[in-house]
C-alpha positions in Angstrom: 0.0 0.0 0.0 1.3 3.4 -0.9 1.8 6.3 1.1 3.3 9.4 1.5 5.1 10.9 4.4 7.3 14.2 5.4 11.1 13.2 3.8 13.3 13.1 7.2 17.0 13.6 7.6 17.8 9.3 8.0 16.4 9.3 4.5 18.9 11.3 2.8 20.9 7.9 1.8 17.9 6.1 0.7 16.9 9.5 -2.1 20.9 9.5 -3.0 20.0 6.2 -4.5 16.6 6.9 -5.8 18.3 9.6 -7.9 21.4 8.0 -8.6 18.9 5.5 -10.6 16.8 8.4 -11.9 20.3 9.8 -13.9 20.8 6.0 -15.3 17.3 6.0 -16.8 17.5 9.6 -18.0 21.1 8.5 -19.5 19.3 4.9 -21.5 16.3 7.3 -22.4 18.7 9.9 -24.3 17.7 12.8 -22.0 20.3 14.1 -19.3 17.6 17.2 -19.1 18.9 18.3 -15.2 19.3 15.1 -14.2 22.8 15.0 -14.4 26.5 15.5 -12.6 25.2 15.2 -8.8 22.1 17.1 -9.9 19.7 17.8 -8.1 21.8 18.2 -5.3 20.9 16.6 -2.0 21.6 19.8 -0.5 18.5 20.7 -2.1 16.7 18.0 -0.5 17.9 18.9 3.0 16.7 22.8 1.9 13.3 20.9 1.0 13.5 19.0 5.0 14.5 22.1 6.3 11.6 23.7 4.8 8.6 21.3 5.5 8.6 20.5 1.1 10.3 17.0 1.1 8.2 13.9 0.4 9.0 10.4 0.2 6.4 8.2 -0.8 6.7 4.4 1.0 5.4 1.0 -0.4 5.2 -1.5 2.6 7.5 0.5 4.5 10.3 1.1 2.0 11.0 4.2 0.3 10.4 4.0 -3.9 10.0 7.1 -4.5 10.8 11.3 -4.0 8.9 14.6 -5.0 9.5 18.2 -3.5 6.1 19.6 -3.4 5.9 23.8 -2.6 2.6 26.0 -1.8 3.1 29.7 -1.6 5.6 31.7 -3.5 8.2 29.6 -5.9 11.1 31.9 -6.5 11.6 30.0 -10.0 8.7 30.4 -11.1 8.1 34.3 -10.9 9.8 34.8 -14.5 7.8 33.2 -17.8 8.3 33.4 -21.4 4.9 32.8 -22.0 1.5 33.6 -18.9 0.7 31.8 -16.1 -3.3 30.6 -16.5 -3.8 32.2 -12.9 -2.4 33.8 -10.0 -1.9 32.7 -6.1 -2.4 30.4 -4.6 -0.7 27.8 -6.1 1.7 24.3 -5.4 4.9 23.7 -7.3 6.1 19.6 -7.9 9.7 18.9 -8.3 12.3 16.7 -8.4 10.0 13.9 -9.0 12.4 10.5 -8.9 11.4 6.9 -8.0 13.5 3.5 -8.2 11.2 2.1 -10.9 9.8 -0.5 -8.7 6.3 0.7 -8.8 4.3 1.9 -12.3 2.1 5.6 -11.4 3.9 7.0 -9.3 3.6 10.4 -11.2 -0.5 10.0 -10.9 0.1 9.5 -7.0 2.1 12.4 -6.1 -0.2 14.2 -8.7 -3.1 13.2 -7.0 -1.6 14.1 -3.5 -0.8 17.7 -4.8 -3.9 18.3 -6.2 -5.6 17.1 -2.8 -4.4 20.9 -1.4 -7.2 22.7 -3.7 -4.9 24.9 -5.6 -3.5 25.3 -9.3 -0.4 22.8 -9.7 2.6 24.6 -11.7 5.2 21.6 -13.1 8.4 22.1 -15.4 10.7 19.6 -17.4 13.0 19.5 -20.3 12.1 19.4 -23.6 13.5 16.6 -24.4 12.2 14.4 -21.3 9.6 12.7 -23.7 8.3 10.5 -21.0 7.6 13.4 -18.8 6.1 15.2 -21.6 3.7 12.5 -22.0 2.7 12.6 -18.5 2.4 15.9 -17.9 0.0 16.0 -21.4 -2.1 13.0 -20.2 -2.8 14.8 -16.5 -4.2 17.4 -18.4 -1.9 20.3 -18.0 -1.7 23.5 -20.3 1.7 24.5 -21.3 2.1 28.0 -19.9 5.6 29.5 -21.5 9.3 28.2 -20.7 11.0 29.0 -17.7 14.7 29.4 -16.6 15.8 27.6 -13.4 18.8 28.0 -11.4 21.9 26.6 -13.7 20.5 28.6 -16.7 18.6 25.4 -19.0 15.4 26.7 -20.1 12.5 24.4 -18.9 9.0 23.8 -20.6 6.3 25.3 -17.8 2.8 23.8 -17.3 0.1 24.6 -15.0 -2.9 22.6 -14.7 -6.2 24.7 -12.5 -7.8 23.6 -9.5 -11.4 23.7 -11.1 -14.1 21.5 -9.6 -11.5 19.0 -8.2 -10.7 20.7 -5.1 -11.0 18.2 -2.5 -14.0 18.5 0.0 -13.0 18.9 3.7 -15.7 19.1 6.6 -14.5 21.9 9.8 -16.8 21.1 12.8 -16.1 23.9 15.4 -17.5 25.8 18.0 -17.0 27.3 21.7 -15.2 24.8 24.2 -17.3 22.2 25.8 -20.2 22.6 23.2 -20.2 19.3 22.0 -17.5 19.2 18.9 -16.1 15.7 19.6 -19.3 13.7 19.6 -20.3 15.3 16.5 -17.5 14.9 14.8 -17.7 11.0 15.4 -21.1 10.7 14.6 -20.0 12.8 11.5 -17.2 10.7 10.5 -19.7 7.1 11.2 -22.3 8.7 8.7 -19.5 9.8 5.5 -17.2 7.5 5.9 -14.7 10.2 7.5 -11.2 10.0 9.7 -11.1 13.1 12.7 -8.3 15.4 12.3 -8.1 17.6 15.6 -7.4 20.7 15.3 -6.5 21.8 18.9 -3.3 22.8 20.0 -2.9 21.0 23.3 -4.3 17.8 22.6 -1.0 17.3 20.3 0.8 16.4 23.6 1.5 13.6 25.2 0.1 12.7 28.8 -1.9 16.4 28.4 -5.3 13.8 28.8 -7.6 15.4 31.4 -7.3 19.2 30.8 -7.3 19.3 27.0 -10.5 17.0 27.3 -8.9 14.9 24.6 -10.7 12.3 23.4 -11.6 9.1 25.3 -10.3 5.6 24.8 -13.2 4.5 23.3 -13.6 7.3 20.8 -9.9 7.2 19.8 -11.1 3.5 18.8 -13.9 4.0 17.4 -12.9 6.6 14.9 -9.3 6.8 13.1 -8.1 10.3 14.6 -5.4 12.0 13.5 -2.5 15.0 15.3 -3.2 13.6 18.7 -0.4 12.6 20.9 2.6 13.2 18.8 4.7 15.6 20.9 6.3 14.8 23.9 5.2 17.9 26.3 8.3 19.7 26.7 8.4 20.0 22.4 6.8 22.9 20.8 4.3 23.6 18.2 3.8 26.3 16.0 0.7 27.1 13.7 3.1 26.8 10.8 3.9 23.2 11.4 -0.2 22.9 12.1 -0.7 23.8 8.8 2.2 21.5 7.3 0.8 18.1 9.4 -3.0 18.8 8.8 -2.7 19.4 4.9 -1.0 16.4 4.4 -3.3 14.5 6.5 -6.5 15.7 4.3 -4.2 14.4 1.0 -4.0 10.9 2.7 -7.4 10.9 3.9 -9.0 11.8 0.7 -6.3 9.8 -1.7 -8.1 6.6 0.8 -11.7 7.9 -0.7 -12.7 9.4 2.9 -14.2 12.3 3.9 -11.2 15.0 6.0 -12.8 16.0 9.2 -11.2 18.8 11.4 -12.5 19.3 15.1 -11.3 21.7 17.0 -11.6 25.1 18.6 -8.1 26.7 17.8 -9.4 29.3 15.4 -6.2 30.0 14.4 -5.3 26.4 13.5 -8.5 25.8 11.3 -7.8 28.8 9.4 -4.3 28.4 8.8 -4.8 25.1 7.1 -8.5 25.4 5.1 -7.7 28.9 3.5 -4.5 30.4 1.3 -2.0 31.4 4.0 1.7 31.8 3.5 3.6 31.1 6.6 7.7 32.8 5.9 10.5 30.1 7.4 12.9 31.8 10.3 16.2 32.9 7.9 19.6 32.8 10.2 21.7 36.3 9.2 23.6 35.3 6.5 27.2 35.9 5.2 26.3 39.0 3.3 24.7 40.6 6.7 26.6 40.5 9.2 29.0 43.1 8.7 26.0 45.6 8.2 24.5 48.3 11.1 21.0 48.9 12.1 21.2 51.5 10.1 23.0 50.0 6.8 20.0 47.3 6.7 17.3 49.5 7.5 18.3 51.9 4.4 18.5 48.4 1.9 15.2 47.5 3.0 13.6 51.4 2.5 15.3 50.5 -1.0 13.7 47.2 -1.5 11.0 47.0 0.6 10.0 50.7 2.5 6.6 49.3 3.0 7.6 46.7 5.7 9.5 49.5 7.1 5.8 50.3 9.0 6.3 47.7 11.4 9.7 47.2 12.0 12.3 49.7 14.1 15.0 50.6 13.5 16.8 48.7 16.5 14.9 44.9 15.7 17.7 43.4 13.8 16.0 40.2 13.3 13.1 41.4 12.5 15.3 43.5 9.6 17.8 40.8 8.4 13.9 39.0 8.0 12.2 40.7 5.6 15.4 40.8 3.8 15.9 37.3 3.9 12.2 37.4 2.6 12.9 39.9 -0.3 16.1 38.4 -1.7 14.1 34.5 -1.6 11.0 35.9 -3.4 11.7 38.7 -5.1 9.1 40.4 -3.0 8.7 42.3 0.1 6.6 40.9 2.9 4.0 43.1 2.2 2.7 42.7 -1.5 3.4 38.8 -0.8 0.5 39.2 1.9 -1.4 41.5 -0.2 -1.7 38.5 -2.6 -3.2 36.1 -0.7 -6.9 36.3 -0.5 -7.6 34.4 2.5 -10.3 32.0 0.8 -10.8 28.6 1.2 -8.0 26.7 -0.8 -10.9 23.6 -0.4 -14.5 23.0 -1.0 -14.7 23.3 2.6 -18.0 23.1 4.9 -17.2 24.8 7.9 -20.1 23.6 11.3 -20.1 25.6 14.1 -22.1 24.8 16.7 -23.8 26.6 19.9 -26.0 26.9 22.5 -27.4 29.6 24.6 -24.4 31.8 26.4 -26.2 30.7 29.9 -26.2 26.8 29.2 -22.8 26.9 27.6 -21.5 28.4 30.8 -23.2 25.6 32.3 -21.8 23.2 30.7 -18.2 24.9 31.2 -18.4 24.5 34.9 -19.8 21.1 34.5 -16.8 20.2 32.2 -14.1 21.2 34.4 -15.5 19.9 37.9 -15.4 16.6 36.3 -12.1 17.5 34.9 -11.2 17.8 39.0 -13.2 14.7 40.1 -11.3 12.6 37.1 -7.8 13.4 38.3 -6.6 16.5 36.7 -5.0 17.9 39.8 -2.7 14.3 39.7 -2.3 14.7 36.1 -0.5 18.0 36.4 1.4 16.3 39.1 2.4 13.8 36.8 3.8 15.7 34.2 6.0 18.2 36.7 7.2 14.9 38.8 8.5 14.6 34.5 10.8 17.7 34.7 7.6 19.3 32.6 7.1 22.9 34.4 4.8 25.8 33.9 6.9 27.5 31.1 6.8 24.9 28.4 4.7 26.0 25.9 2.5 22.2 26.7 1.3 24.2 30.1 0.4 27.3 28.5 -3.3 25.8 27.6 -6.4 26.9 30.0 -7.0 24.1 32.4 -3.0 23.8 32.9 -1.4 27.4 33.6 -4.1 28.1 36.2 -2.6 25.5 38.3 0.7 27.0 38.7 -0.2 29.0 41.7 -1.2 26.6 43.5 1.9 24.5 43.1 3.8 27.4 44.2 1.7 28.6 47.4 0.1 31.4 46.1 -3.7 30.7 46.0 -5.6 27.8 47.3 -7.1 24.8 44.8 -10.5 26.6 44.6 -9.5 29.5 43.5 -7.5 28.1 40.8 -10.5 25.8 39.6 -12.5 29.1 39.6 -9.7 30.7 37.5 -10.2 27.9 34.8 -13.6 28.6 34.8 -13.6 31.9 34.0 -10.6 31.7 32.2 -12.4 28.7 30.0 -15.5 31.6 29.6 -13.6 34.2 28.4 -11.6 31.9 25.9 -15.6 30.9 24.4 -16.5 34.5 23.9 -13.1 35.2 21.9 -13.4 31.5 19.8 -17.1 33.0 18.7 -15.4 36.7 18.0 -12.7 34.9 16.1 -14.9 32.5 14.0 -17.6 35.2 13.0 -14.9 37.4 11.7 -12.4 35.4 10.1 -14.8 32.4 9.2 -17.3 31.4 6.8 -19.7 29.7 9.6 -22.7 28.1 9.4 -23.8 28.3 13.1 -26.0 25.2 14.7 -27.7 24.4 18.1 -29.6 21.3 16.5 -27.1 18.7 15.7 -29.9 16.8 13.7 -29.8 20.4 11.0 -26.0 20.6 11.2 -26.2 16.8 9.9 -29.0 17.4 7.3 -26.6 20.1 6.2 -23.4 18.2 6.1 -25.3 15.4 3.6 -26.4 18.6 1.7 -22.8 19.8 0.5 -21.7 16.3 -0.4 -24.3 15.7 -2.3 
């Protein structure tokens, strides 16, 4: 069974020999196209790692094949002979290579790529007949010819997201409003897999207080981006956005319905609609030797609009959106100018709600059986572990609150009254954040959110 998973650094030495056949093949077929000398280098590839853009794809647990796959900006790609069919957003494939063992593998990474909802842009040599073919077949237009790094001039094709933009069901809503149950129920009726979109149920031993699924549910439902960090590891929205994707591409290559439950707004967001996260650039070489002053006047050359937001004095902030710039050929700015901030899927987004007085209700309710179920011992647990209140794990409501009265500040109640409130407060900002930045359709009948879920797949 095929699959496809993030390339990591131990697979370096398996690629090296996927491409070293790739060149032999290209050699018998007559075309050396860029696929020759030690290119593409596997500094490239660890670029790719470094980046979140790397792919293997695995047969029975052994690597067969490689593909770099890139959403957002594509440096190579911002210069045509010829017109792009459309604008942002859009996902670059390279450096497809495989070890022959398999027949359509080009179709599966296609079909991966074209799981993220946005227009696929692909180059290749003119004289790489078999990719030619392949690229023809898959129905891609030929856009123009492009020129990539060492100067060879590369046929460009870009094939539109259309109607095929995979379908992706968002069930959110206030916390303790019901999310989880109807996700399952959800996932039972469409044939579905749960991908949680919360950002402390991600850890490891954080059971109680993130109200993380139970045993039973976990089993009764394939879920997905639950317990996969250790609790002193981090997690950022970027790497959210990165894990969730590529789980809607394996869900929906399977023929199942992507379900995302969770009430990090942020989260959701990041991953249904057109956001372009920029990687953290160490100062390079070229900066090093340059004041304050020196790269604030090259970036009022370059880019005086990002100049708004960054002093004079915040050196990383400057070396950034120069970094940013010199990669894109754009300033940070017009780059977030282009994106729209729609949907990048045929996504049906379910909130669901209740009356402000029961959901408070229900809040309480929630975290006094939180108490009577062991919470206090969990938290116990985790700082017996070496785990204290400053890893970012902690930082959720239902943890921090707790630190004071580990340290002998305030007594148990008044910490579990702090969660309460604290848990309130966080349900008024998930609505204010979801009516804004969301298109919502809100729910306090589950059996009408359902009728409306069969609605959009049919």
């Amino acid at each position: 069974m095929l699959e496809i998973a993030k390339t990591r650094y131990e697979d370096i030495e398996r690629l090296s020999e996927i491409f070293s056949f790739a060149r032999k093949q290209m050699a018998l077929d007559g075309n050396y196209s860029q696929w020759k000398d030690n290119r593409p280098s596997l500094d490239l590839v660890r670029k790719d790692i470094d980046n979140g853009n790397s792919y293997v794809v695995v047969n029975d647990g052994k690597i067969i094949a490689t593909f770099a796959f890139i959403i957002g900006i594509e440096p190579t790609y911002l210069d045509i002979d010829g017109e792009w069919l459309d604008d942002e957003p859009y996902g670059t494939i390279h450096r497809i290579a495989s070890d022959g063992s398999v027949r359509g593998i080009f179709d599966y990474v296609l079909s991966f790529a074209e799981s993220f909802g946005v227009d696929i842009r692909i180059d290749t040599h003119k004289d790489n007949k078999p990719m030619l073919h392949l690229i023809r077949k898959n129905g891609f237009t030929r856009c123009g010819v492009i020129i990539v790094d060492d100067g060879t001039p590369r046929e460009a094709f870009q094939k539109k997201a259309g109607s095929k933009r995979k379908k992706v069901l968002a069930i959110i809503g206030p916390t303790a409003v019901g999310k989880t149950a109807f996700g399952i129920e959800c996932a039972k009726a469409f044939n579905g897999e749960i991908i949680s979109g919360d950002s402390i149920q991600i850890y490891r031993g954080l059971d109680i207080g993130s109200a993380k699924p139970s045993t039973e549910e976990l089993q009764s439902i394939r879920h997905h981006l639950i317990d996969i960090k250790d609790p002193d590891e981090n997690y950022s929205v970027k790497e959210f956005q990165d894990l969730a994707r590529r789980k809607i591409a394996e869900i929906s290559a399977k023929g199942k319905l992507p379900i995302i439950v969770g009430g990090t707004g942020l989260y959701i967001k990041a991953c249904l609609y057109d956001y372009v996260f920029f990687e953290e650039d160490r100062e390079d070489e070229q900066y090093v030797d340059l004041s304050n002053q020196q790269l604030y006047d090259l970036l009022k050359e370059k880019d005086s609009a990002a100049l708004e937001k960054i002093h004079i004095n915040n050196r990383k902030r400057l070396v950034r959106a120069l970094n940013i710039y010199e990669k894109h050929q754009k300033g940070i700015s017009q780059i977030k100018a282009q994106q729209e901030h729609k949907p990048i899927y045929d996504c049906e987004i379910i909130g669901l709600t209740v009356e402000r007085k029961i959901l408070f209700q229900r809040i309480e309710e929630r975290v006094d059986r939180m108490m009577a179920d062991g919470l206090l011992q969990e938290i116990q647990g985790l700082l017996d572990q070496g785990i204290d209140f400053s890893r970012q794990a902690m930082q959720g409501i239902g943890y921090k609150e707790f630190k004071a009265y580990f340290e002998n500040e305030k007594s148990l109640e008044e910490c579990v009254e702090e969660v309460k409130k604290n848990s309130r407060h966080f349900a008024k900002r998930q609505y204010t954040f979801f009516n804004n930045q969301l298109d919502v359709k809100w729910f306090d009948d589950t059996a009408q959110a359902m009728e409306e879920v069969k609605k959009w797949l049919t």
